[in-house]
Biotite code that builds the C-alpha atoms (Angstrom):
import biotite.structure as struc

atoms = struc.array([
    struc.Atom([3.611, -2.076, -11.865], chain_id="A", res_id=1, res_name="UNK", atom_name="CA", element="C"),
    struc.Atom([2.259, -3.251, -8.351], chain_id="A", res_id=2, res_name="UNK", atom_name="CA", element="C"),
    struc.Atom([1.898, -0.014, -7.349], chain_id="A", res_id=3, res_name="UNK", atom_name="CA", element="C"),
    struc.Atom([0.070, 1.670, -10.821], chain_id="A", res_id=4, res_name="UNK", atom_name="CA", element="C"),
    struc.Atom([-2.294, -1.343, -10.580], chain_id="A", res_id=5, res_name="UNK", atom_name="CA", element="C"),
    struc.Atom([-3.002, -0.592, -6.540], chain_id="A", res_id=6, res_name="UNK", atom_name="CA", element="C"),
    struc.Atom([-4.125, 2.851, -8.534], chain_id="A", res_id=7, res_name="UNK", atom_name="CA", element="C"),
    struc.Atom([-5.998, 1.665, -11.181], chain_id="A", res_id=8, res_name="UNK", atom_name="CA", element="C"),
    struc.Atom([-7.822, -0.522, -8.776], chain_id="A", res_id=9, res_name="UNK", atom_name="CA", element="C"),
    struc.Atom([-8.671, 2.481, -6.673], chain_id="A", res_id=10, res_name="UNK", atom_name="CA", element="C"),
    struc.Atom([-9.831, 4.498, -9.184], chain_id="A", res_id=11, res_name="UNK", atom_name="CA", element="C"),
    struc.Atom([-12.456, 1.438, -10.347], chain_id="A", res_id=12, res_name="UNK", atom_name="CA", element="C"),
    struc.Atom([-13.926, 1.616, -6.969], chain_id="A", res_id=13, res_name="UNK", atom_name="CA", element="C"),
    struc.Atom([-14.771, 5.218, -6.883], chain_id="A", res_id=14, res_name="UNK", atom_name="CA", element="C"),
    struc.Atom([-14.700, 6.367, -10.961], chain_id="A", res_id=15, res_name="UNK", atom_name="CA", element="C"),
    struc.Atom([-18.480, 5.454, -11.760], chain_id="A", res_id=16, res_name="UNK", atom_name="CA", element="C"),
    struc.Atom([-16.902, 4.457, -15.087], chain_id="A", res_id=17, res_name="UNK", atom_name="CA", element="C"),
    struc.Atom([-16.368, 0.532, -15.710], chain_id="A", res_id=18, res_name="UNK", atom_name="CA", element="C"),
    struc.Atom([-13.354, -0.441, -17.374], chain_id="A", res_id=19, res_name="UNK", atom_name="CA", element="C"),
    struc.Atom([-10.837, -3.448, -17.906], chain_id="A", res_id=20, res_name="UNK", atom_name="CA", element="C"),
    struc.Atom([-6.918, -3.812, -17.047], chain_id="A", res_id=21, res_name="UNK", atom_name="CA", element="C"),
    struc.Atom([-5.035, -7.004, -18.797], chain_id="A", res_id=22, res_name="UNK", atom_name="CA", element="C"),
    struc.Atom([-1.762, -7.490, -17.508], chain_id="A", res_id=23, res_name="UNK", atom_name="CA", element="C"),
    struc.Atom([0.420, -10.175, -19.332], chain_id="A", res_id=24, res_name="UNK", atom_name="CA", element="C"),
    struc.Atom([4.451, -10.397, -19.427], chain_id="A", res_id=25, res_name="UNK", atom_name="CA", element="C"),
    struc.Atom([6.162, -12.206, -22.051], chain_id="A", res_id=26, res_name="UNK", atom_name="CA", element="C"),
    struc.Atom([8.391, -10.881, -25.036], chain_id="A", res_id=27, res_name="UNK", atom_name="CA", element="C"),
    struc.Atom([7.153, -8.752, -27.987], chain_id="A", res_id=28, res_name="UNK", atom_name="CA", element="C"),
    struc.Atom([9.263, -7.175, -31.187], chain_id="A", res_id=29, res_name="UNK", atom_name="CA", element="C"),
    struc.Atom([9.244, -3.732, -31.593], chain_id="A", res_id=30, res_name="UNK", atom_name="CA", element="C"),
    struc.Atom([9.206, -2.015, -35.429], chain_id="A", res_id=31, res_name="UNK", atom_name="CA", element="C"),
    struc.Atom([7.388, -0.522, -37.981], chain_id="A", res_id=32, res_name="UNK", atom_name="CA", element="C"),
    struc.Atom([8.801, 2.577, -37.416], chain_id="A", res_id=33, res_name="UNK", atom_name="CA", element="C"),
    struc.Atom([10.134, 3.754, -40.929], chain_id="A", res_id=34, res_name="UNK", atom_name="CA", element="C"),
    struc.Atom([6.932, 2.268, -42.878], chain_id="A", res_id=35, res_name="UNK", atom_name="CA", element="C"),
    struc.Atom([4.203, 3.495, -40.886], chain_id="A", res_id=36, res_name="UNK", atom_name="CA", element="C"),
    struc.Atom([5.622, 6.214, -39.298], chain_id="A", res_id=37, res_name="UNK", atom_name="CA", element="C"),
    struc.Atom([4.968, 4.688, -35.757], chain_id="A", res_id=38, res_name="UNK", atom_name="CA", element="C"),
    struc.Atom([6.339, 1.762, -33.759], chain_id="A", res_id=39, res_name="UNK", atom_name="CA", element="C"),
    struc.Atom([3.949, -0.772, -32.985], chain_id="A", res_id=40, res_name="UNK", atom_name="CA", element="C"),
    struc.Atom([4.286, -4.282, -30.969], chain_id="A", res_id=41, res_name="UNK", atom_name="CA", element="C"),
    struc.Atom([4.105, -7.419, -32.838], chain_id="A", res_id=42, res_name="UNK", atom_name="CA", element="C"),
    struc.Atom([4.510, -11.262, -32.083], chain_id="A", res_id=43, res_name="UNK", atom_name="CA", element="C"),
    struc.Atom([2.165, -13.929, -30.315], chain_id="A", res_id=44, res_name="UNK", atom_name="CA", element="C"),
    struc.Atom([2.441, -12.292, -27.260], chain_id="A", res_id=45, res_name="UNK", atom_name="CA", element="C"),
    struc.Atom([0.454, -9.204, -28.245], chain_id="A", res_id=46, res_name="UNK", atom_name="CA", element="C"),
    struc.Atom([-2.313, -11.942, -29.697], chain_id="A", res_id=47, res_name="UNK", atom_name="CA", element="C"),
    struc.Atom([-2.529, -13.102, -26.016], chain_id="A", res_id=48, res_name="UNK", atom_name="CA", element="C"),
    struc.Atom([-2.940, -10.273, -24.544], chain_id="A", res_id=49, res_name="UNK", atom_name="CA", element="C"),
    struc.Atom([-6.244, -9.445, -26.674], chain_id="A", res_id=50, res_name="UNK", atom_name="CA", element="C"),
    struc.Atom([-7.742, -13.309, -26.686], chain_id="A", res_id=51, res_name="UNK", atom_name="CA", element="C"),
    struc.Atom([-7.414, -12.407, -22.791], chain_id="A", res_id=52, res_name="UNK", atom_name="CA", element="C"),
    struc.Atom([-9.239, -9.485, -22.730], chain_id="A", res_id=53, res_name="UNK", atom_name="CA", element="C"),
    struc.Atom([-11.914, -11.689, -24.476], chain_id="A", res_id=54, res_name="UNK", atom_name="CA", element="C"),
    struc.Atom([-11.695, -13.969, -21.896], chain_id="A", res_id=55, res_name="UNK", atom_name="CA", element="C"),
    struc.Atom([-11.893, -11.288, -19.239], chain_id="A", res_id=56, res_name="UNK", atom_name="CA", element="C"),
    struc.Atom([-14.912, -9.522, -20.664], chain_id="A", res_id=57, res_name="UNK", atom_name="CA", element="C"),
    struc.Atom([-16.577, -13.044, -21.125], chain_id="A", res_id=58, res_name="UNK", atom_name="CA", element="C"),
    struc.Atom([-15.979, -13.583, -17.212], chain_id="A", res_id=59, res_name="UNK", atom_name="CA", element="C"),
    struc.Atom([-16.800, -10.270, -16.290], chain_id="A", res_id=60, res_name="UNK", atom_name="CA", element="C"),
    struc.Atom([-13.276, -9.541, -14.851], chain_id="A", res_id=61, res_name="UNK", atom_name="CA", element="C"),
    struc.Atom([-12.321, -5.897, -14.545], chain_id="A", res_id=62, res_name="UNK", atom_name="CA", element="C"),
    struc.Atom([-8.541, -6.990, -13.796], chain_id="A", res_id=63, res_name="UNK", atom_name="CA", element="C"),
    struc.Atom([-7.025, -9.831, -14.918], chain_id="A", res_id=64, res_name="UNK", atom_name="CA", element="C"),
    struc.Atom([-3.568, -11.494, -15.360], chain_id="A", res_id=65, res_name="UNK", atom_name="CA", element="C"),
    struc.Atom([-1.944, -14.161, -16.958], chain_id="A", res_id=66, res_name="UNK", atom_name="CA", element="C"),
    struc.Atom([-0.009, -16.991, -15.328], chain_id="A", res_id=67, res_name="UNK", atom_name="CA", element="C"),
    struc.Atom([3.113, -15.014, -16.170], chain_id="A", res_id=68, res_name="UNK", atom_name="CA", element="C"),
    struc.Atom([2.197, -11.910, -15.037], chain_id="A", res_id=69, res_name="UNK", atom_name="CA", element="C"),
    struc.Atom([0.643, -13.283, -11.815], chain_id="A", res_id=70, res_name="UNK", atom_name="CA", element="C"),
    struc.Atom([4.093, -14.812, -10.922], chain_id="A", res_id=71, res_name="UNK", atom_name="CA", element="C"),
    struc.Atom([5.977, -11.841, -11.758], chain_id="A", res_id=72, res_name="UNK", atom_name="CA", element="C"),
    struc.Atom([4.077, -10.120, -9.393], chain_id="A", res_id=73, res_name="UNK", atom_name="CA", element="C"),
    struc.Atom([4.082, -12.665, -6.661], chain_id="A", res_id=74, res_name="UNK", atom_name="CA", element="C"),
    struc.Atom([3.904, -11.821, -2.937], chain_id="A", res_id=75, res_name="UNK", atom_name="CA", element="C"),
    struc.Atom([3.458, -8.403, -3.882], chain_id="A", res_id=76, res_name="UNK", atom_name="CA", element="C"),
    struc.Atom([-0.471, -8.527, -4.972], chain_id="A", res_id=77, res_name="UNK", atom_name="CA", element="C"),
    struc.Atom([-2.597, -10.620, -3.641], chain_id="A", res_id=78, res_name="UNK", atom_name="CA", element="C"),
    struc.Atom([-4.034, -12.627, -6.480], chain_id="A", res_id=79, res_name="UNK", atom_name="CA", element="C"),
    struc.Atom([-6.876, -14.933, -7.184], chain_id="A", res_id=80, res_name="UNK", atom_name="CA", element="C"),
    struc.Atom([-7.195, -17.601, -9.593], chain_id="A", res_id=81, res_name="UNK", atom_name="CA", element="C"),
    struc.Atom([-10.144, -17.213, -12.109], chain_id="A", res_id=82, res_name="UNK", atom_name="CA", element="C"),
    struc.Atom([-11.819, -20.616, -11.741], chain_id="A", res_id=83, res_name="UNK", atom_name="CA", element="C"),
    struc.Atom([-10.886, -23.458, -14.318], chain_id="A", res_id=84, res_name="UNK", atom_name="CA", element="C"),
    struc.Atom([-8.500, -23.796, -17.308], chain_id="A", res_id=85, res_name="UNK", atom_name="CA", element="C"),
    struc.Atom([-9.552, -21.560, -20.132], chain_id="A", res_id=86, res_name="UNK", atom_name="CA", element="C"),
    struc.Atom([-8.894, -21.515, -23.951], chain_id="A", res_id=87, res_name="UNK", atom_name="CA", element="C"),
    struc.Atom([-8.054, -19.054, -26.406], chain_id="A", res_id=88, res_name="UNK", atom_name="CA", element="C"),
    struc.Atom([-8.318, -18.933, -29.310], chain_id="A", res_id=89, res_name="UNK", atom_name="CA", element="C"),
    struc.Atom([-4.840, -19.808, -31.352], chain_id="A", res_id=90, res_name="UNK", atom_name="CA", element="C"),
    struc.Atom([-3.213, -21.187, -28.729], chain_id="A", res_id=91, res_name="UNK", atom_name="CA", element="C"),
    struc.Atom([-3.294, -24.688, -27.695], chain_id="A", res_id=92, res_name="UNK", atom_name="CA", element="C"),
    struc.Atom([-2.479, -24.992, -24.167], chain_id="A", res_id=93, res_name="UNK", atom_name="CA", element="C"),
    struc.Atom([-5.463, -24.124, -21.568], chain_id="A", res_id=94, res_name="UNK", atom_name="CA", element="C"),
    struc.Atom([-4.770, -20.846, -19.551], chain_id="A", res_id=95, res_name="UNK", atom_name="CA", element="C"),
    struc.Atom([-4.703, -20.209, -15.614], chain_id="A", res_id=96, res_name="UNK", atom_name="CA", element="C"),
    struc.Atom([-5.501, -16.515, -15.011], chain_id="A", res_id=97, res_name="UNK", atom_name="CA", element="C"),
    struc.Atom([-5.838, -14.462, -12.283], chain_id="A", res_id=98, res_name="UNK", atom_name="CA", element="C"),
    struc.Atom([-7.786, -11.251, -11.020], chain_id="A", res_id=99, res_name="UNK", atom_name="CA", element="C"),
    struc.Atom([-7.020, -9.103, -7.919], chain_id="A", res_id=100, res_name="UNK", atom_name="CA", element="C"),
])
């Protein structure tokens, strides 16, 4: 993951194209697949992951990671918190998040 995000970081420098990476780690279910034909992910976890591209856009962050993600990639990125506790919306704690 470090090193796909050392790409994607690379390729935002030079690509003349704007874009966003979220990058969040936490569980999700997996189904669907006999009624819609497809798998799809489900559970709170994919919820965060789009109230935190919200909050990205809203900051103007082109990468950003949650707390969890952040700490699963310790020592490996350098990280830097995004300035204050933030909220999103359906879920009550306030969020710590992190760019590169």
């Amino acid at each position: 993951m470090a090193s796909v995000l050392g790409e994607l970081r690379a390729a935002h420098a030079t690509a003349g194209v704007q874009f966003q990476v979220v990058v969040h780690h936490g569980r999700v279910a997996l189904g669907g697949g006999a009624s819609m034909g497809e798998e799809s992910l489900m559970g709170p976890e994919v919820n965060f992951v789009f109230r935190l591209e919200k909050l990205a856009g809203s900051h103007g962050v082109s990468f950003c990671l949650s707390e969890s993600a952040a700490g699963q990639l310790g020592g490996v990125l350098a990280t830097t918190a995004v300035p204050g506790e933030h909220e999103l919306k359906g879920f009550a704690a306030k969020q710590r998040v992190y760019t590169l």
